[in-house]
C-alpha positions as CSV (number, residue, x, y, z in Angstrom):
1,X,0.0,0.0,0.0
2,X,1.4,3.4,-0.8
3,X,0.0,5.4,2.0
4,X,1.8,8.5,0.8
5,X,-0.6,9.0,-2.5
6,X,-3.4,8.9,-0.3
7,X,-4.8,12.8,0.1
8,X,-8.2,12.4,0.9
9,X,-10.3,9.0,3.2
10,X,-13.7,8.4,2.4
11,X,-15.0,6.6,5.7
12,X,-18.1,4.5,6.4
13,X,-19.8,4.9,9.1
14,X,-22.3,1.8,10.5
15,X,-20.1,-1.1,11.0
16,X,-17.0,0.8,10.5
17,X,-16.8,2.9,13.2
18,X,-19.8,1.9,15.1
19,X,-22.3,-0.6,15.2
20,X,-25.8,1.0,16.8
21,X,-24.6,3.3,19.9
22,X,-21.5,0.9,20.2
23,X,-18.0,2.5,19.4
24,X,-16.0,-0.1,17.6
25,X,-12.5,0.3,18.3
26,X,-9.9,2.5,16.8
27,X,-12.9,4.6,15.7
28,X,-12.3,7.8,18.1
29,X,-8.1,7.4,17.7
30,X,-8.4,7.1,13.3
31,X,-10.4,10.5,13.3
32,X,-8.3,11.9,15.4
33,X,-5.0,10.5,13.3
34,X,-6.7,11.8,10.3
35,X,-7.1,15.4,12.1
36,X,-3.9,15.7,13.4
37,X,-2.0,14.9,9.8
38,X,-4.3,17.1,7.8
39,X,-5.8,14.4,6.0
40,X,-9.1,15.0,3.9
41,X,-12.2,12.8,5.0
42,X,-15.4,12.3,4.6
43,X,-18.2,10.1,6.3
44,X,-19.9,9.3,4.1
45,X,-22.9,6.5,5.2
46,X,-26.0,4.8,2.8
47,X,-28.0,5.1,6.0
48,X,-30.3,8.0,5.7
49,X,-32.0,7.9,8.6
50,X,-30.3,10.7,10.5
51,X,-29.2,14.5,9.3
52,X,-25.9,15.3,9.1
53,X,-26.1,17.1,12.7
54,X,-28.0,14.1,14.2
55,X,-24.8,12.1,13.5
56,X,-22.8,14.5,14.2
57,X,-24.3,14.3,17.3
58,X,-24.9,10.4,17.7
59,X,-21.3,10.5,17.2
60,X,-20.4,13.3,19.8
61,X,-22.4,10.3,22.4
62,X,-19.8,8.0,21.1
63,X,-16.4,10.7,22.2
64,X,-16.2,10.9,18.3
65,X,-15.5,14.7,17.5
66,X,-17.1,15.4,13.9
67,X,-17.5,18.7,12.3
68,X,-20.6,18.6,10.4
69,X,-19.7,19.4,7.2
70,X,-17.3,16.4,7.2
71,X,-20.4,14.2,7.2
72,X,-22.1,13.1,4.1
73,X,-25.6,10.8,4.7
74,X,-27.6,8.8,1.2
75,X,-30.9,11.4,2.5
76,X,-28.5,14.5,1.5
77,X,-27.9,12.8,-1.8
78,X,-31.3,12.0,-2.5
79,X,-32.1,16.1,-1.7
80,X,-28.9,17.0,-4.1
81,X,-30.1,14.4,-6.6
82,X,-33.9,15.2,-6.4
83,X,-32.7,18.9,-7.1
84,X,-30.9,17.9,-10.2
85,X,-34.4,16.2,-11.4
86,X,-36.8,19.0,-10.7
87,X,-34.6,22.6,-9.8
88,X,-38.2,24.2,-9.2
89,X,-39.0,21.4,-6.6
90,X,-42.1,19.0,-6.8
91,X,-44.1,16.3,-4.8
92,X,-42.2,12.9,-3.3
93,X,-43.3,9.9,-1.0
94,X,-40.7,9.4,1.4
95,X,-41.2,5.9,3.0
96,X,-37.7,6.4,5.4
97,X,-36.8,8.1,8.6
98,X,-36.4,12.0,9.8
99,X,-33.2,12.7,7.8
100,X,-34.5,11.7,4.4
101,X,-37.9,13.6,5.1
102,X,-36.1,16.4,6.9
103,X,-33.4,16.5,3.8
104,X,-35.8,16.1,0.8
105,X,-38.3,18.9,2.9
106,X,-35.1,21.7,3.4
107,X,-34.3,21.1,-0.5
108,X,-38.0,22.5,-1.4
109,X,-39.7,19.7,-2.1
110,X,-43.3,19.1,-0.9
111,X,-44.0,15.5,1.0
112,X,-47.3,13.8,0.1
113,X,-49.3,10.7,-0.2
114,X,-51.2,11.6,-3.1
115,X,-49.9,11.5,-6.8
116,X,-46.2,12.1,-6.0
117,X,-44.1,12.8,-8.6
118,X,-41.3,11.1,-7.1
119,X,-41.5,8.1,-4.7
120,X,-38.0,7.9,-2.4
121,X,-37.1,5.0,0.2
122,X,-34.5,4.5,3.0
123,X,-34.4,2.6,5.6
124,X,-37.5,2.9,7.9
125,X,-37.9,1.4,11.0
126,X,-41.8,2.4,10.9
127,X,-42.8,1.4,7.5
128,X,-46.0,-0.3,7.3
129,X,-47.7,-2.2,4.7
130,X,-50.1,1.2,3.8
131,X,-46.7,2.9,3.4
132,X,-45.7,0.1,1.2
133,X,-49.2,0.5,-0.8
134,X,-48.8,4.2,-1.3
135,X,-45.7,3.9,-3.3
136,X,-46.7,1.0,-5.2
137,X,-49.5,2.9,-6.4
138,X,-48.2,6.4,-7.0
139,X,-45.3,4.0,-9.0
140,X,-47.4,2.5,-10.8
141,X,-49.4,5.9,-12.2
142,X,-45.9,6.8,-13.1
143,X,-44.3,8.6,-10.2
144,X,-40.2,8.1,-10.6
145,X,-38.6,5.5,-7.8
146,X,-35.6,6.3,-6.0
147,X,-33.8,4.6,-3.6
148,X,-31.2,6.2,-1.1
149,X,-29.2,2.7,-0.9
150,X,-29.8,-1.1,-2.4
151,X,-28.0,-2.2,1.5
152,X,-30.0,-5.9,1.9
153,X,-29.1,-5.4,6.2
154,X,-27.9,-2.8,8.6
155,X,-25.8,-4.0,11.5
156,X,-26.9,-3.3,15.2
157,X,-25.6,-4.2,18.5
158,X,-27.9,-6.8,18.6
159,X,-27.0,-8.3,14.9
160,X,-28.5,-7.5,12.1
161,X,-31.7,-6.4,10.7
162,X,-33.5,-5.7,7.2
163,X,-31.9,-2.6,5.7
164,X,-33.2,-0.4,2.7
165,X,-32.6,-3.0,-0.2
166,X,-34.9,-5.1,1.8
167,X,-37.8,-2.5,1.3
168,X,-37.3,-1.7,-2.2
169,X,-37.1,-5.3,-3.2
170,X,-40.6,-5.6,-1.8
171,X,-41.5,-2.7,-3.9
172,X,-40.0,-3.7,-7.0
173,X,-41.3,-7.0,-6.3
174,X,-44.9,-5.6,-6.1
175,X,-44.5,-3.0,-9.3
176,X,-41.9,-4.7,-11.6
177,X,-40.0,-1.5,-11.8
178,X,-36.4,-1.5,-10.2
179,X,-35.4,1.7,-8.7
180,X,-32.7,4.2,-9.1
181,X,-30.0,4.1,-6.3
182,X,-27.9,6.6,-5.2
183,X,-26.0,5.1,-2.5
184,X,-22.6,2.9,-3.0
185,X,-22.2,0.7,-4.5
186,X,-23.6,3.3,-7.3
187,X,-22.1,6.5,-8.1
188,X,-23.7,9.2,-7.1
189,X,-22.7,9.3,-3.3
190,X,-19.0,8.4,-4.2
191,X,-19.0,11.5,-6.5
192,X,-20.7,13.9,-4.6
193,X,-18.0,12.4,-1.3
194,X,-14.9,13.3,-4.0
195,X,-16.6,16.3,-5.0
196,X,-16.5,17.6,-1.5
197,X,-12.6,16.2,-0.8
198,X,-11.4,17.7,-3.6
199,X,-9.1,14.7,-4.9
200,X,-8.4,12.6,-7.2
201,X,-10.1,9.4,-7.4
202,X,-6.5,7.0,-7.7
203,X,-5.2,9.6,-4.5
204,X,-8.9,8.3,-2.3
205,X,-9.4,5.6,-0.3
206,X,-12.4,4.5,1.0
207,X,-12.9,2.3,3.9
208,X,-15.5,0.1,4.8
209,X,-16.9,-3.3,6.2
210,X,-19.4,-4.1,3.1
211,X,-17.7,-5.7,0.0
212,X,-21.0,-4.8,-2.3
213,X,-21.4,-2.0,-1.5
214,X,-18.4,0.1,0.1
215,X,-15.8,-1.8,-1.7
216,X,-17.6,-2.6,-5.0
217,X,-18.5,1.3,-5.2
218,X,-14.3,2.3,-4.7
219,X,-13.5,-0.1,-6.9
220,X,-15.7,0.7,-9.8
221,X,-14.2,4.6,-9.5
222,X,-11.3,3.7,-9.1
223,X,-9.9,4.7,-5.4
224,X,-8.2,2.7,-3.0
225,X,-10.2,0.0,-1.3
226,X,-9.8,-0.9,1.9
227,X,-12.2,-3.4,4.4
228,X,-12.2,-3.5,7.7
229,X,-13.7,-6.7,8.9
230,X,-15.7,-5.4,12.0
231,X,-19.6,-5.5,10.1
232,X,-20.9,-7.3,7.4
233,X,-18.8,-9.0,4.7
234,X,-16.1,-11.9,5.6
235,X,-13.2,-12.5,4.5
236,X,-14.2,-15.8,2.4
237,X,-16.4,-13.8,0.8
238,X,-14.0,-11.8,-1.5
239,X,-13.3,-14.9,-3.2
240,X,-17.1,-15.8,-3.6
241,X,-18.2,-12.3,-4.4
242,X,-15.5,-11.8,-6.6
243,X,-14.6,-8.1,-5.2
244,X,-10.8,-7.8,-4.3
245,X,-9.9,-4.7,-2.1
246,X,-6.4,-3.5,-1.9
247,X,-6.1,-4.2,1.6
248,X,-8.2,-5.9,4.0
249,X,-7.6,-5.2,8.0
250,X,-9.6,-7.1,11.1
251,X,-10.4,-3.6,12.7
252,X,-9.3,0.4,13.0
253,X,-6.6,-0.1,15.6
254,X,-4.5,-2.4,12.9
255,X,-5.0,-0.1,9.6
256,X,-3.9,2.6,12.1
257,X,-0.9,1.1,13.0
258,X,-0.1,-0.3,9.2
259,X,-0.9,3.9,7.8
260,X,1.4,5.4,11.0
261,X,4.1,2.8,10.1
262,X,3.6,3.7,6.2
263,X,3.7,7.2,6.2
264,X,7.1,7.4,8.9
C-alpha cells in the first residue's frame, strides 16, 4: 500500500466505526490521526436515517468529534439528486426516517401521499404495509422511484436487521420496476463524497466493512479499497463475491498502525 498517495479518506460509518450506539475500536483514535496529519475525510454513510447534525451528534455520544460538514448521509444525496431532477422542486413519498424527510423537505420539495411525482425509500424502522401500498400505487401511475441505498441489512448491536434493499425489493417485487440508487455501490454518493474532498479518485481511499457496497462502489471509480472486517462481509467472501480490495484489515486499531508505520 502506498499510503503517501493517499490525500483524501472516504470513511463508512455503521459497521465501521460503530455498530448502533456501540463505538467499535480504533474509531475515536483514526479520526483523530486523520485530524492531526491534515488528511481529507469524509463520512460518508448509505444510512439516511439521521441529518448530518443528528450524526454529528450520535457520534459526539460515542467521544467521536465530527465537524458537520465532514459528514455526508444517502438522504442529502437523494435532496442534491432530487434537485438535479426537478430545480423548481415537486411532490415525493418518502417511505424512510427523519433525515430523508427532513433533507428532501429543506431542499424544497413538498411531502405527500397523493400522486407524488417522485417516490424515495431509506431505511425505515416504521414502515407499514399502507406505506408500502402508497408507493406501489403512485409508482405505478408513473411517479419516478428512487432509492437512497440497495444495503440488503444494517448492522446493530444486537446483529443484524432488514436494511433499505430489503424495502425496495418488496416494492419492486410488487410493481416490476427496479429503482434508481444513489448510494454505494452506485455513483452518485462516491461523486458527490470526492466532490467535497477535492481529490483525485487514484489519491482516495475508501474504507468500509461491506464488499458490495463500500468496496464494490471504490473499486468501480477507481480509489483505494480498503475493508475492515468489523460488520458485514467476511473474509471468504471476497473470493465468492469476486470483489478484491487492496487491503483488508480485522479492525481500526490495525489499519492505524499499518498507515502510521507507512507514512514514517
Amino acid at each position: 500500500m502506498e499510503w503517501r498517495r493517499i490525500k483524501g479518506v472516504i470513511l463508512d460509518m455503521d459497521g465501521v466505526l460503530y455498530r448502533g450506539s456501540t463505538p467499535l475500536p480504533g474509531a475515536k483514535d483514526l479520526i483523530e490521526f486523520f485530524q492531526k496529519v491534515g488528511m481529507k475525510y469524509v463520512l460518508a454513510t448509505n444510512n439516511s436515517a439521521r441529518t448530518p447534525r443528528q450524526y454529528q451528534h450520535h457520534l459526539r455520544t460515542m467521544g467521536i468529534e465530527v465537524p458537520e460538514e465532514h459528514i455526508l448521509t444517502s438522504g442529502r444525496v437523494a435532496a442534491w439528486y432530487l434537485k438535479r431532477l426537478a430545480p423548481q422542486g415537486g411532490t415525493v413519498f418518502v417511505i424512510g426516517e427523519e433525515g430523508l424527510l427532513q433533507e428532501i423537505a429543506a431542499a424544497g420539495f413538498t411531502l405527500t401521499t397523493e400522486d407524488p411525482q417522485f417516490v424515495v425509500c431509506g431505511i425505515d424502522r416504521g414502515l407499514t404495509y399502507e406505506k408500502l401500498a402508497i408507493a406501489c400505487r403512485a409508482i405505478a401511475r408513473g411517479a419516478k422511484f428512487i432509492g437512497t441505498n440497495a444495503d440488503p441489512i444494517l448492522p446493530t448491536e444486537d446483529g443484524f436487521i432488514p436494511g433499505s434493499g430489503a424495502i425496495l425489493a418488496a416494492i419492486t417485487r410488487a410493481t416490476g420496476v427496479e429503482p434508481l440508487v444513489l448510494g454505494k455501490p452506485e455513483a452518485p454518493l462516491v461523486e458527490m463524497a470526492l466532490e467535497r474532498l477535492g481529490t483525485a479518485p487514484e489519491a482516495t481511499a475508501i474504507i468500509g466493512d461491506q464488499l458490495g457496497t463500500d468496496i464494490l462502489g471504490g473499486k468501480r471509480l477507481g480509489l483505494v479499497t480498503i475493508l475492515v472486517l468489523s460488520g458485514v462481509s467476511r473474509p471468504e467472501q471476497i473470493v465468492e463475491l469476486g470483489i478484491t480490495p487492496e487491503l483488508v484489515v480485522t479492525g481500526l486499531p490495525e489499519l492505524l498502525e499499518l498507515w502510521k508505520r507507512g507514512i514514517s
